[in-house]
Residue frames relative to the residue before (quaternion, step in Angstrom):
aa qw qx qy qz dx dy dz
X 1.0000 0.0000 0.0000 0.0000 0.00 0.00 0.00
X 0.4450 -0.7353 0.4743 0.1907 3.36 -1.05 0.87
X 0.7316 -0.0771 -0.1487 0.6608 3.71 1.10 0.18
X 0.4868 -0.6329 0.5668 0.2029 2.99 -2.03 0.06
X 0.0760 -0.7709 0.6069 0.1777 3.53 -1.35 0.53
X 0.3088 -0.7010 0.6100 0.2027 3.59 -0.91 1.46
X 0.3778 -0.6813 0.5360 0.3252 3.36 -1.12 1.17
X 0.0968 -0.8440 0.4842 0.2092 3.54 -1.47 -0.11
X 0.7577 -0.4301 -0.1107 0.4781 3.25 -1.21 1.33
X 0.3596 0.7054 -0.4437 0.4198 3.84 0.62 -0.53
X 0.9478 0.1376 0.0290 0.2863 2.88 -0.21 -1.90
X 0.4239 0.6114 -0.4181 0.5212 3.19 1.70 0.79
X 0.6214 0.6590 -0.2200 0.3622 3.27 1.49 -1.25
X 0.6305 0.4103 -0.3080 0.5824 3.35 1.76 -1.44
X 0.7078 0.4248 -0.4765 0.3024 3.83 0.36 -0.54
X 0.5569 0.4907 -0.5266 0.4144 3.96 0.61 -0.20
X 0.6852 0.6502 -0.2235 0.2402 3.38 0.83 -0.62
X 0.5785 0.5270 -0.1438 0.6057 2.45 1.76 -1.16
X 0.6046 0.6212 -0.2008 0.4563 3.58 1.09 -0.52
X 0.7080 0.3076 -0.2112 0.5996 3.65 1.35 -0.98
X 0.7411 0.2970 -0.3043 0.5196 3.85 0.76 0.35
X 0.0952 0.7567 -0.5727 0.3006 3.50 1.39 1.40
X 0.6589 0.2819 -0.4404 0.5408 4.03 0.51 -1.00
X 0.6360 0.3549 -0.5737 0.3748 4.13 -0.19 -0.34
X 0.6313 0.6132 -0.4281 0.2053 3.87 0.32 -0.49
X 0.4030 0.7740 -0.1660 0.4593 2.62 1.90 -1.20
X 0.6648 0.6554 -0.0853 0.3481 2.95 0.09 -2.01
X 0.8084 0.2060 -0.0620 0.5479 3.23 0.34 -1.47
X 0.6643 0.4299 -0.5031 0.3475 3.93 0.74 -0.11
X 0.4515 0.5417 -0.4237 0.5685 3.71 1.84 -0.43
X 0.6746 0.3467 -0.4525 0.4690 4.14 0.10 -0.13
X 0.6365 -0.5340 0.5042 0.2356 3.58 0.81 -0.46
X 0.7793 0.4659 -0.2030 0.3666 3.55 0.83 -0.82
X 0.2996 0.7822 -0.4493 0.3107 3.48 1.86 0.26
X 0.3094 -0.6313 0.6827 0.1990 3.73 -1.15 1.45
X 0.0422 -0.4962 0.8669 -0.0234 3.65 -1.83 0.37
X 0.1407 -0.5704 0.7977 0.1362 3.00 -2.72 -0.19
X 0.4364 -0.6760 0.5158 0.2943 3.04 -1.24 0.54
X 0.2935 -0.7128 0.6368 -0.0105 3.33 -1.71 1.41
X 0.1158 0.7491 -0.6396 -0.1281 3.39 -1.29 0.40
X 0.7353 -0.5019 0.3305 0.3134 2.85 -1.58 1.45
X 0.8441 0.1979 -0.1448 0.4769 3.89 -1.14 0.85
X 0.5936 0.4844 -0.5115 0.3889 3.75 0.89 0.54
X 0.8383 0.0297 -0.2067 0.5037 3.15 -1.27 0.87
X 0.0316 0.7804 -0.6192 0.0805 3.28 1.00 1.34
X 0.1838 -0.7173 0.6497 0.1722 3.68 -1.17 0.84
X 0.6805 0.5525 -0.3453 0.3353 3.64 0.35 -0.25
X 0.2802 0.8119 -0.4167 0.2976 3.34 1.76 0.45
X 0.6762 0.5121 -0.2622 0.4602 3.25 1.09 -1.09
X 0.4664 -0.7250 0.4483 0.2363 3.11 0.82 -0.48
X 0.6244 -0.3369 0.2869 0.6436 4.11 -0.72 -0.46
X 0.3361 -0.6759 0.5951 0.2759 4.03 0.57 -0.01
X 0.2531 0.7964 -0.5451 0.0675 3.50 0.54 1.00
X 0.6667 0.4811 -0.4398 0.3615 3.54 1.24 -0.33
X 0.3752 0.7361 -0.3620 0.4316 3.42 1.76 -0.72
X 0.7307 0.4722 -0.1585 0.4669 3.63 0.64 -1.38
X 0.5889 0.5580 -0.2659 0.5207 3.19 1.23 -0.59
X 0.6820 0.6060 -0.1136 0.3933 3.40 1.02 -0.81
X 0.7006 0.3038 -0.1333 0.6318 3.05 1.27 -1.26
X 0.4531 0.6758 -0.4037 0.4183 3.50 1.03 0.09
X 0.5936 0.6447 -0.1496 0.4578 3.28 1.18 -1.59
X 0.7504 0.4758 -0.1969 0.4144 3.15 0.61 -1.79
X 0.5147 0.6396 -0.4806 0.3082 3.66 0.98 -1.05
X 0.7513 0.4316 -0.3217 0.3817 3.30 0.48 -1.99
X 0.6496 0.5359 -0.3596 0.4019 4.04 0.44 -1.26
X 0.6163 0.4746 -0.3099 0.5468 3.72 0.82 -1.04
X 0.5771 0.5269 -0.5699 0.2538 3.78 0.07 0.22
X 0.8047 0.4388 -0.2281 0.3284 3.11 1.13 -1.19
X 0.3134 0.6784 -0.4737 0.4660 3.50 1.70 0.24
X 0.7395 0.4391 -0.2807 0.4261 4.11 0.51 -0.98
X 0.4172 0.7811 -0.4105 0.2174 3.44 1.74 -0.96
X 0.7175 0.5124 -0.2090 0.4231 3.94 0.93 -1.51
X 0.7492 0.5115 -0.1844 0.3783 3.04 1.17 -0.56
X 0.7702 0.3229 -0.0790 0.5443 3.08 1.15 -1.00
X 0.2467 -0.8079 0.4275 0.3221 3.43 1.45 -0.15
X 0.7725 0.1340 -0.3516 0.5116 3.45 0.86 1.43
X 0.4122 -0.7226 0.4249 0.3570 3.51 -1.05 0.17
X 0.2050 -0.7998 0.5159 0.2281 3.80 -0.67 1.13
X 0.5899 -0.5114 0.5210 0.3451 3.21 -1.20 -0.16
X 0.0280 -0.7381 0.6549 -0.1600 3.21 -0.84 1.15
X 0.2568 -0.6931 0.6735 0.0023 3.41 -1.42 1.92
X 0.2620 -0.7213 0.6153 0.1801 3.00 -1.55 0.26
X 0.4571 -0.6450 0.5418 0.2854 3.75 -0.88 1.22
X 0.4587 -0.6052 0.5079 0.4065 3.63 -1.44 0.27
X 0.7039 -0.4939 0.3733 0.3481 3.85 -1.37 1.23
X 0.0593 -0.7705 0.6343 0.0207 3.86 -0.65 0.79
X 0.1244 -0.7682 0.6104 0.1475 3.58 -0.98 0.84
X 0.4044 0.6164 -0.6599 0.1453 3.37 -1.04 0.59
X 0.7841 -0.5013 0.1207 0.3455 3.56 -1.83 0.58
X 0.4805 -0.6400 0.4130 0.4347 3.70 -0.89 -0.18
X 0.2912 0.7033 -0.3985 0.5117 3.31 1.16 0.52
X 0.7058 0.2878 -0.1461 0.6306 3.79 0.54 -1.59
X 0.6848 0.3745 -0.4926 0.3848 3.46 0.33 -0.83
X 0.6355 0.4859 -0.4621 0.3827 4.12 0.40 -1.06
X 0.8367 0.3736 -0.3235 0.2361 3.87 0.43 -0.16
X 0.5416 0.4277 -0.4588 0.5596 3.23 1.50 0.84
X 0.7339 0.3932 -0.4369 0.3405 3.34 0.93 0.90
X 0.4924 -0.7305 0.2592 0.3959 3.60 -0.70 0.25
X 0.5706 -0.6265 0.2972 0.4400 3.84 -0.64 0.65
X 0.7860 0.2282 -0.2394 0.5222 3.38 1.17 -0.44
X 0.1110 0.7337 -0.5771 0.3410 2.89 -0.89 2.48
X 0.2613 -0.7910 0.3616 0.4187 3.64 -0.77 0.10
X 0.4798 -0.7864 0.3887 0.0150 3.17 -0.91 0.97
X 0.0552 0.8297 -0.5450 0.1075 3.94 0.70 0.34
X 0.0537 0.8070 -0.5880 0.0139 3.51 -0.62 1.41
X 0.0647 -0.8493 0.5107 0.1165 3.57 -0.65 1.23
X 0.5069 -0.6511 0.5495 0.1311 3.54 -1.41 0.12
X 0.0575 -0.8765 0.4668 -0.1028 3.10 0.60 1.87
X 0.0022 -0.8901 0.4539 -0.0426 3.77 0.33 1.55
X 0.2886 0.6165 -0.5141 0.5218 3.64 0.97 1.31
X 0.7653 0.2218 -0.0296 0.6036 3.69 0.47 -1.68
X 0.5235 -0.6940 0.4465 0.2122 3.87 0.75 0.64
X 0.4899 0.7747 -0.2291 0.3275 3.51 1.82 0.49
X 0.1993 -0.6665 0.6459 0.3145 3.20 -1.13 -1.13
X 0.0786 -0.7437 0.6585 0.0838 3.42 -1.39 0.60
X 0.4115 -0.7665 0.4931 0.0011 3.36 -0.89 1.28
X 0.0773 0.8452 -0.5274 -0.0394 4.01 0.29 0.65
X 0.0324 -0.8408 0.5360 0.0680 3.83 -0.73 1.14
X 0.0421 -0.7946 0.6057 0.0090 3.56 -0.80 0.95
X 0.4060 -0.7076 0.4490 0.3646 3.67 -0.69 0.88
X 0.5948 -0.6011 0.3398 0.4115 2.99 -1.59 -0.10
X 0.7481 0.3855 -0.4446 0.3065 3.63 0.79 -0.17
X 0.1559 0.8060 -0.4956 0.2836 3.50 1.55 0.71
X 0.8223 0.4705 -0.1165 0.2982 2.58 0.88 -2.10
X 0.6007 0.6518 -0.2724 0.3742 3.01 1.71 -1.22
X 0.4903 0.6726 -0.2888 0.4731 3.62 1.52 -0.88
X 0.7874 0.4775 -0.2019 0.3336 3.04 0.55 -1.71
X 0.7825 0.2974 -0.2804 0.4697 3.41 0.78 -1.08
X 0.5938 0.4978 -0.5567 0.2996 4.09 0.82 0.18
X 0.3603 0.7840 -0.2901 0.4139 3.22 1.52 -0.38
X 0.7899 0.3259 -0.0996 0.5098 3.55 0.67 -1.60
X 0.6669 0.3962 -0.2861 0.5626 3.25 0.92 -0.24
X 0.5921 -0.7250 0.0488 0.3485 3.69 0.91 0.43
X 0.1566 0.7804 -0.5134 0.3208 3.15 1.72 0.70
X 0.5565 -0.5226 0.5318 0.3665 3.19 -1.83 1.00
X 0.5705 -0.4798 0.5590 0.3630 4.15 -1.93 0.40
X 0.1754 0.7366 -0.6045 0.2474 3.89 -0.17 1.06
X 0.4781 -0.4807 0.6659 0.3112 3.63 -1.86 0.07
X 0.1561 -0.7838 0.5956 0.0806 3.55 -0.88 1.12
X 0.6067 -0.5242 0.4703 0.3687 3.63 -0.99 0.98
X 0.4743 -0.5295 0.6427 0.2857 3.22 -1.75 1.44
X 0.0460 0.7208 -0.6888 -0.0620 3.53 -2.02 0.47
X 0.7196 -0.5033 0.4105 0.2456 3.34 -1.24 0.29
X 0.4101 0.6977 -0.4820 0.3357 3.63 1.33 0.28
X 0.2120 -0.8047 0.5501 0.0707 3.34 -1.68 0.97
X 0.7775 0.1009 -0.2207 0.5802 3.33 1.75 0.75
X 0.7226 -0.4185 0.4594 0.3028 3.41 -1.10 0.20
X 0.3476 -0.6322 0.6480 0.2441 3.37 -1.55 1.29
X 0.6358 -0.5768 0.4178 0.2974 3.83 -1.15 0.21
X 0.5174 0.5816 -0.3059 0.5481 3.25 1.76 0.05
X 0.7566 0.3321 -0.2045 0.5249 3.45 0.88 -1.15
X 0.6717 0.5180 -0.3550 0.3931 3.61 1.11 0.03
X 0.3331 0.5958 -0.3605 0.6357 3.36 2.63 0.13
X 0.8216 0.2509 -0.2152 0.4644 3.93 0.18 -0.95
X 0.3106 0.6048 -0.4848 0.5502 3.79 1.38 0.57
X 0.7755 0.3766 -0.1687 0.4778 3.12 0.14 -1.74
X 0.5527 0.5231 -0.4032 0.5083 4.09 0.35 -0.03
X 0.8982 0.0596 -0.0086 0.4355 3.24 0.03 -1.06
X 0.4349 0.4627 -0.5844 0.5052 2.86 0.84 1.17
X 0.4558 0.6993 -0.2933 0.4661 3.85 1.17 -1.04
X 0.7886 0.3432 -0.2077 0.4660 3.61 0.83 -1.90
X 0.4582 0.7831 -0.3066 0.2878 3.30 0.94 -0.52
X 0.8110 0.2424 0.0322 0.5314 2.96 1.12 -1.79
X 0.4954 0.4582 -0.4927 0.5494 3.20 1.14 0.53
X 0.6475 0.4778 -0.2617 0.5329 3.96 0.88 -0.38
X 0.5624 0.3073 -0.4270 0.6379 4.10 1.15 0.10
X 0.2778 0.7882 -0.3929 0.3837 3.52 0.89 -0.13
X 0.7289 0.4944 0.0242 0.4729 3.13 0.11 -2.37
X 0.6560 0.6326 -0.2916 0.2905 3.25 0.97 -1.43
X 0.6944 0.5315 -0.1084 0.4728 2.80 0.85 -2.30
X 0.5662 0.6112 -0.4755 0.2823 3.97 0.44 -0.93
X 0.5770 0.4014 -0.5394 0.4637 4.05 0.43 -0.34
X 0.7891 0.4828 -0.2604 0.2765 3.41 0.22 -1.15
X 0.5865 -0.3963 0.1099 0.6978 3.52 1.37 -1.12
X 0.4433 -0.7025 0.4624 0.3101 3.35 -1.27 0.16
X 0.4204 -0.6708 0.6107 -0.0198 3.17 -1.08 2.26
X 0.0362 0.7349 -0.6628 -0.1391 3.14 -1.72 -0.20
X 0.2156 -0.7797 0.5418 0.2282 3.98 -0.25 1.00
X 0.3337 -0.6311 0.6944 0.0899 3.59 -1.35 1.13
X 0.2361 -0.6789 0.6861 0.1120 3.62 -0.91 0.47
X 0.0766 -0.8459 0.5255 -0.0500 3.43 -0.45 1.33
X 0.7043 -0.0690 0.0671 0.7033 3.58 1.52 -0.80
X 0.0550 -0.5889 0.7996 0.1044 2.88 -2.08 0.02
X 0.3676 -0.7463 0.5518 -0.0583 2.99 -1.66 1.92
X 0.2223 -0.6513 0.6768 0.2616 3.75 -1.10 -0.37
X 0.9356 0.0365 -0.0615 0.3458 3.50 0.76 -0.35
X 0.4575 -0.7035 0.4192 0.3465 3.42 -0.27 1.05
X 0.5184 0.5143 -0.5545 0.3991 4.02 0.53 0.08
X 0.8037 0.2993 -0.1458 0.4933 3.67 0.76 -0.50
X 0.4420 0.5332 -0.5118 0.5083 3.82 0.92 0.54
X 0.3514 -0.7498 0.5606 -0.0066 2.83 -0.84 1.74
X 0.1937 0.8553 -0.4421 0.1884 3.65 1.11 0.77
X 0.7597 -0.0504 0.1658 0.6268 3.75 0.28 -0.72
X 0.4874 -0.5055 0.5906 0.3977 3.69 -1.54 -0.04
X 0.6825 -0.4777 0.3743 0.4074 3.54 -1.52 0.43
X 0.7267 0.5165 -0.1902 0.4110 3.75 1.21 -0.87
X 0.5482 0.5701 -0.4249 0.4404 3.09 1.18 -0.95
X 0.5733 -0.6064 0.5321 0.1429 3.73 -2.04 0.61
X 0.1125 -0.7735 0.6209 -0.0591 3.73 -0.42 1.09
X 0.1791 -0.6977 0.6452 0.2546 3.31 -1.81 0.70
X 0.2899 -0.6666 0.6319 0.2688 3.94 -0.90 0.76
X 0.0734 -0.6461 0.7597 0.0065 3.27 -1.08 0.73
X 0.2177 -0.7894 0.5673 -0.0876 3.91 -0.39 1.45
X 0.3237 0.7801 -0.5194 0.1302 3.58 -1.07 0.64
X 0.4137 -0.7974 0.4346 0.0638 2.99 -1.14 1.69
X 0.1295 -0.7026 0.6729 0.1920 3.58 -1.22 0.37
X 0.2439 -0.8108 0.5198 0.1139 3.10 -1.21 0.69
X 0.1003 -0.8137 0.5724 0.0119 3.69 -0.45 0.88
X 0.4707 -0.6776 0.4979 0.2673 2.87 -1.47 1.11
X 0.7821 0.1167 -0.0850 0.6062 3.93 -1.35 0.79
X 0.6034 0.4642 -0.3703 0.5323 3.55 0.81 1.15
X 0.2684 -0.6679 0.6143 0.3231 3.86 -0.67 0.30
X 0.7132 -0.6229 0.2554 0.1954 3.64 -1.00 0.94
X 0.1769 -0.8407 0.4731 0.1950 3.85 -0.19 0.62
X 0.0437 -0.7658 0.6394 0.0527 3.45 -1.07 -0.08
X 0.3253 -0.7140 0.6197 -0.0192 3.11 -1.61 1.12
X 0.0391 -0.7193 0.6668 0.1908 4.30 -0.80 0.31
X 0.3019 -0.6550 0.6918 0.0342 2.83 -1.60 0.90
X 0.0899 0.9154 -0.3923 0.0071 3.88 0.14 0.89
X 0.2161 -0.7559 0.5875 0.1915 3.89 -0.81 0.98
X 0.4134 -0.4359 0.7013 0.3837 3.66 -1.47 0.45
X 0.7499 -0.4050 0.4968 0.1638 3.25 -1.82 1.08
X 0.6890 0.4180 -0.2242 0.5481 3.60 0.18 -1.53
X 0.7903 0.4053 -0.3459 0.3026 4.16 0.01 -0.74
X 0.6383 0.4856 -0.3071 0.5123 3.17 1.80 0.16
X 0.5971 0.6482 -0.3443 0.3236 3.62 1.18 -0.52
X 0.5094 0.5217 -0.4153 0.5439 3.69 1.29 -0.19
X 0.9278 0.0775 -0.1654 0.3253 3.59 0.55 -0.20
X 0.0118 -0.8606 0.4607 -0.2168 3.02 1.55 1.51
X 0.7597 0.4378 -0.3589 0.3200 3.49 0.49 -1.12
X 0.4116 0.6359 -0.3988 0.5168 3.82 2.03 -0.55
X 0.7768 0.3442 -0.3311 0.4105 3.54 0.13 -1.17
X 0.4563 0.7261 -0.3950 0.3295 3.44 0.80 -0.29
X 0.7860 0.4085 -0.0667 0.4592 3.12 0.57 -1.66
X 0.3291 -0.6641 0.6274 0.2390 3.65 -1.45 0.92
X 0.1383 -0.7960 0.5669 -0.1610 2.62 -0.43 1.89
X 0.3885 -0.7433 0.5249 -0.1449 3.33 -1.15 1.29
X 0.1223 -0.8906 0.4358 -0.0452 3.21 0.00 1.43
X 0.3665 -0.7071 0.5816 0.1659 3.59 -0.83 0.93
X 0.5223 0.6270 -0.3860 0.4302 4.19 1.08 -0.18
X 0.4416 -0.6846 0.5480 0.1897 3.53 -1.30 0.42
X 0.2161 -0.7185 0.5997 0.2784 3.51 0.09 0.75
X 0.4568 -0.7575 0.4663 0.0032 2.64 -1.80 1.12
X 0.0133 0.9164 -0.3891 0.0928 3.33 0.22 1.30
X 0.0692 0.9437 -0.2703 -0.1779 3.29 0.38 0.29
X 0.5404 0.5548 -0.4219 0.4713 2.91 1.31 0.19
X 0.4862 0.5858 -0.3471 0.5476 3.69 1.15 -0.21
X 0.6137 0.5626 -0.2463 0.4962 3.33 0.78 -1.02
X 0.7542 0.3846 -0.1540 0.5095 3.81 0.41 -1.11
X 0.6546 0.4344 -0.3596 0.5035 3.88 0.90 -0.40
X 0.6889 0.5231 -0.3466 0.3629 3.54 1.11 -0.55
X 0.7952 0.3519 -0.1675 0.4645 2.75 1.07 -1.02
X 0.2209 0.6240 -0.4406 0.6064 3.86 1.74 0.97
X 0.7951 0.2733 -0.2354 0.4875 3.45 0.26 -1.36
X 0.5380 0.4799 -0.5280 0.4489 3.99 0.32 -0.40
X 0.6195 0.5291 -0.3481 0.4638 3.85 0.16 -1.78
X 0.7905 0.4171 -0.2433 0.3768 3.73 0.46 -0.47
X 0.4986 0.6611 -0.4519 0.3318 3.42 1.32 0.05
X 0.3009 -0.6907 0.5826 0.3050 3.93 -0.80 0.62
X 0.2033 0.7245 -0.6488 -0.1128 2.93 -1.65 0.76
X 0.8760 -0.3369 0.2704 0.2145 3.01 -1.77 0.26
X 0.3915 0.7921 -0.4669 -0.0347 3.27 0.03 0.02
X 0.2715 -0.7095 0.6467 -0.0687 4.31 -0.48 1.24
X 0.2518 -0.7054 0.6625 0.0100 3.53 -1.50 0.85
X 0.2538 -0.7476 0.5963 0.1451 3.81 -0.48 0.02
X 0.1084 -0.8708 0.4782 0.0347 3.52 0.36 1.17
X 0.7663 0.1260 0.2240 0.5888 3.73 1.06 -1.35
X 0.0784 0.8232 -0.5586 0.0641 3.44 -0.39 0.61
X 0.0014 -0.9049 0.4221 -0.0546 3.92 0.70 1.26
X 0.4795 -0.6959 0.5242 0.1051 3.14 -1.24 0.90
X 0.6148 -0.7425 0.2366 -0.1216 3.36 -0.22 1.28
X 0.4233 0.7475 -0.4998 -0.1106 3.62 -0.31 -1.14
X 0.4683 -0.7760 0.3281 0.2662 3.52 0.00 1.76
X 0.3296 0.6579 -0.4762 0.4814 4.10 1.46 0.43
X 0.9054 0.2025 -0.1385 0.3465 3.06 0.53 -1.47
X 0.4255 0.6350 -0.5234 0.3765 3.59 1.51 0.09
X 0.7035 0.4864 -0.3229 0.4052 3.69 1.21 -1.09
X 0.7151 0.3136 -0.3225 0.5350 3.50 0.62 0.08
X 0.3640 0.5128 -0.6420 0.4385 4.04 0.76 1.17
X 0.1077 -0.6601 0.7420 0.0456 2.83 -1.38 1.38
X 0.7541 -0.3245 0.2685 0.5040 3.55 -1.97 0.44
X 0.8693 0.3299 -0.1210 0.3477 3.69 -1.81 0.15
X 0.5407 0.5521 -0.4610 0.4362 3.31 1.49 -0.04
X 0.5403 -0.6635 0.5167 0.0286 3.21 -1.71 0.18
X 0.0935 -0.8483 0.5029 -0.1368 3.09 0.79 1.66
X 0.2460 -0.8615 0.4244 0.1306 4.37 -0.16 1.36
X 0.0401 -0.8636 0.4822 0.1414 3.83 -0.33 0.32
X 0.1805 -0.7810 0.4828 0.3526 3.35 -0.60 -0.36
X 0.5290 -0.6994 0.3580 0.3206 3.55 -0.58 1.20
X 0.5037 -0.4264 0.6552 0.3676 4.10 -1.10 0.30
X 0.4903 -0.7086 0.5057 -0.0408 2.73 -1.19 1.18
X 0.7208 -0.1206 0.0799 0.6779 3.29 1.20 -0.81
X 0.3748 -0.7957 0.4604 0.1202 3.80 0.55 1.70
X 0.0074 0.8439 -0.4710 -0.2567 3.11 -0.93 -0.05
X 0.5413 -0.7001 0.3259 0.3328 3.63 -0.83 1.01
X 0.0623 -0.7838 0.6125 0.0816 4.67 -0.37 0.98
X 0.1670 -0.6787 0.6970 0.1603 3.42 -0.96 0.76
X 0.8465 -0.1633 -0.1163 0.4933 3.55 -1.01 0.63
X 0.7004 -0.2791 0.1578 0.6376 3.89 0.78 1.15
X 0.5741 0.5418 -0.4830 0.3789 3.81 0.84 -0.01
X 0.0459 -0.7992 0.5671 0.1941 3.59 -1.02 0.26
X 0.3014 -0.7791 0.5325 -0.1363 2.98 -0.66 2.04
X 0.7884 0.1109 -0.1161 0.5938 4.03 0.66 -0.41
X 0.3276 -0.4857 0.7564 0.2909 3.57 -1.68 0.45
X 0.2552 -0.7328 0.6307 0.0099 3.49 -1.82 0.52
X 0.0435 0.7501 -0.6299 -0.1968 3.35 -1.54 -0.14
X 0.6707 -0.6288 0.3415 0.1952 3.19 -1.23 0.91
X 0.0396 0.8470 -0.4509 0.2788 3.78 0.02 1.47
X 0.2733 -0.7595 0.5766 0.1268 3.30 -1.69 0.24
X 0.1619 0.7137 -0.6797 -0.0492 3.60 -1.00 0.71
X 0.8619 0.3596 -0.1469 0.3259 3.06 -1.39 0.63
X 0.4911 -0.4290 0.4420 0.6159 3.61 1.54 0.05
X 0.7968 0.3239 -0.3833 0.3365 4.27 -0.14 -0.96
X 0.8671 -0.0827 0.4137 0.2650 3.45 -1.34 -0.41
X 0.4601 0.7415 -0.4596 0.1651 3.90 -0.34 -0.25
X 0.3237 -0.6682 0.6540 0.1451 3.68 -1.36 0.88
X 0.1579 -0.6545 0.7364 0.0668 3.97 -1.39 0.43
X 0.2083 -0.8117 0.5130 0.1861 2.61 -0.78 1.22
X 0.3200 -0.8048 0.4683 0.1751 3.50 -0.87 0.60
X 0.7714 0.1301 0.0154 0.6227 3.57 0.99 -0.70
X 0.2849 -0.6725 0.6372 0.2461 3.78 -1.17 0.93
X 0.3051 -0.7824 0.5169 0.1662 3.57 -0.74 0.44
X 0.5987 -0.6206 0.3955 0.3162 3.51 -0.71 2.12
X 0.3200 -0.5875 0.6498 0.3608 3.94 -1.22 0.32
């Protein structure tokens, strides 16, 4: 076989089952009265995708960029994993979630698609007491069936950053762009896929410190990925610099901070080692200044100079950078 599919808990759950009521199956195929459907070989083939290694590759990406989207909110950046991509229907997927959630449907017009981003509600509730200075805590479940206009402001942020940061992701592979088309409260009425149709869940956790971990799915309809199955397939290797930018600013903080050295050559006299041994204190040894000094950072000489004053002290202008 050319890929694998990794059952999941569900469907481990239905096969033990199915396993302890082997003598009733029996039973009922010796009475005759055993129900079946007909299958054909290669529908709703899930191993199309393959191991989803570029997928993984993707959501890998996204972890690191997606920190700094939580950064305002949380007044640091956690560390967020990403679960491996699971395919099964939106049916199975709508019933391990709850109906009140936020929902953020975009309009992914590269892959002719849609991408579906779900974030519970006490994520959100976390998220926005947080931003508004509330300590990082687990907020009591309640009985609410919509959003305050505040948390549907810090929905709309970081849902916004999100998808500018899968963005980033996608660029090695191709460049994507996510359209916000809606935002829902409840998956009974997100008009996202049919109950049958096939979804991938792409899952990911944030961790928080003195908090019990959240997590957010990010889901594709099946069909918007199948035009470029044979891409995700492949271990693909980018030639792009991921873009980090906060990496990017600490490095280059710490270089700007390195000390160096930096020494002038003012005079550079000639001698005769007769007469250095017979200077005594208070004598008067003559030089003749360098005309045009020249400025060495760690023994390197990097600037011509002239000889000047600012400020009452001493000082060189430079006048000319010198060619390596």
């Amino acid at each position: 076989m050319s890929g694998t599919h990794k059952l999941s808990s569900g469907e481990l759950a239905a096969l033990v089952g199915g396993l302890m009521d082997l003598d009733t199956a029996e039973n009922e195929f010796q009475d005759g009265e055993i129900s079946y459907k007909p299958y054909k070989f290669g529908e709703n083939n899930l191993s199309l995708m393959g191991d989803y290694y570029g997928l993984r590759m993707i959501n890998e990406r996204f972890c690191r960029l997606a920190r700094t989207v939580f950064l305002p909110m949380l007044r640091l950046q956690p560390r967020i994993s990403a679960f491996p991509p699971e395919v099964k229907s939106f049916a199975d997927y709508s019933d391990e979630v709850e109906n009140f959630v936020s929902l953020t449907t975009s309009r992914v017009e590269a892959l002719r698609g849609s991408q579906m981003m779900v974030i519970p509600r006490d994520f959100v509730s976390m998220l926005t007491d947080a931003y508004y200075g509330g300590s990082i805590r687990n907020t009591p479940s309640n009985s609410r069936t919509e959003f305050t206009p505040t948390e549907q402001r810090v929905i709309e942020l970081v849902s916004d950053g999100l998808n500018e940061a899968m963005a980033l992701a996608w660029r090695d592979l191709m460049p994507i762009t996510f359209d916000v088309q809606n935002r829902e409260e409840n998956l009974s009425f997100a008009s996202f896929a049919d109950a049958e149709d096939m979804v991938v869940n792409c899952s990911f956790m944030v961790q928080l410190p003195e908090a019990d971990p959240a997590n957010f799915d990010i889901i594709y309809p099946l069909q918007t990925l199948k035009p470029i199955a044979a891409q995700l397939r492949s271990r693909m290797h980018s030639d792009l610099l991921e873009e980090d930018l906060s990496w990017r600013e600490k490095m280059e903080r710490a270089v700007l901070n390195v000390p160096l050295n930096i020494t002038a050559i003012l005079a550079e006299p000639s001698v005769p080692l007769g007469r250095i041994g017979n200077v005594a204190p208070g004598e008067v040894v003559p030089v003749q200044m360098t005309p045009a000094p020249r400025l060495l950072v760690e023994g390197r000489p990097l600037f011509e100079a002239d000889l000047g004053e600012a400020s009452g002290k001493s000082a060189l202008n430079l006048t000319r950078r010198i060619a390596d």
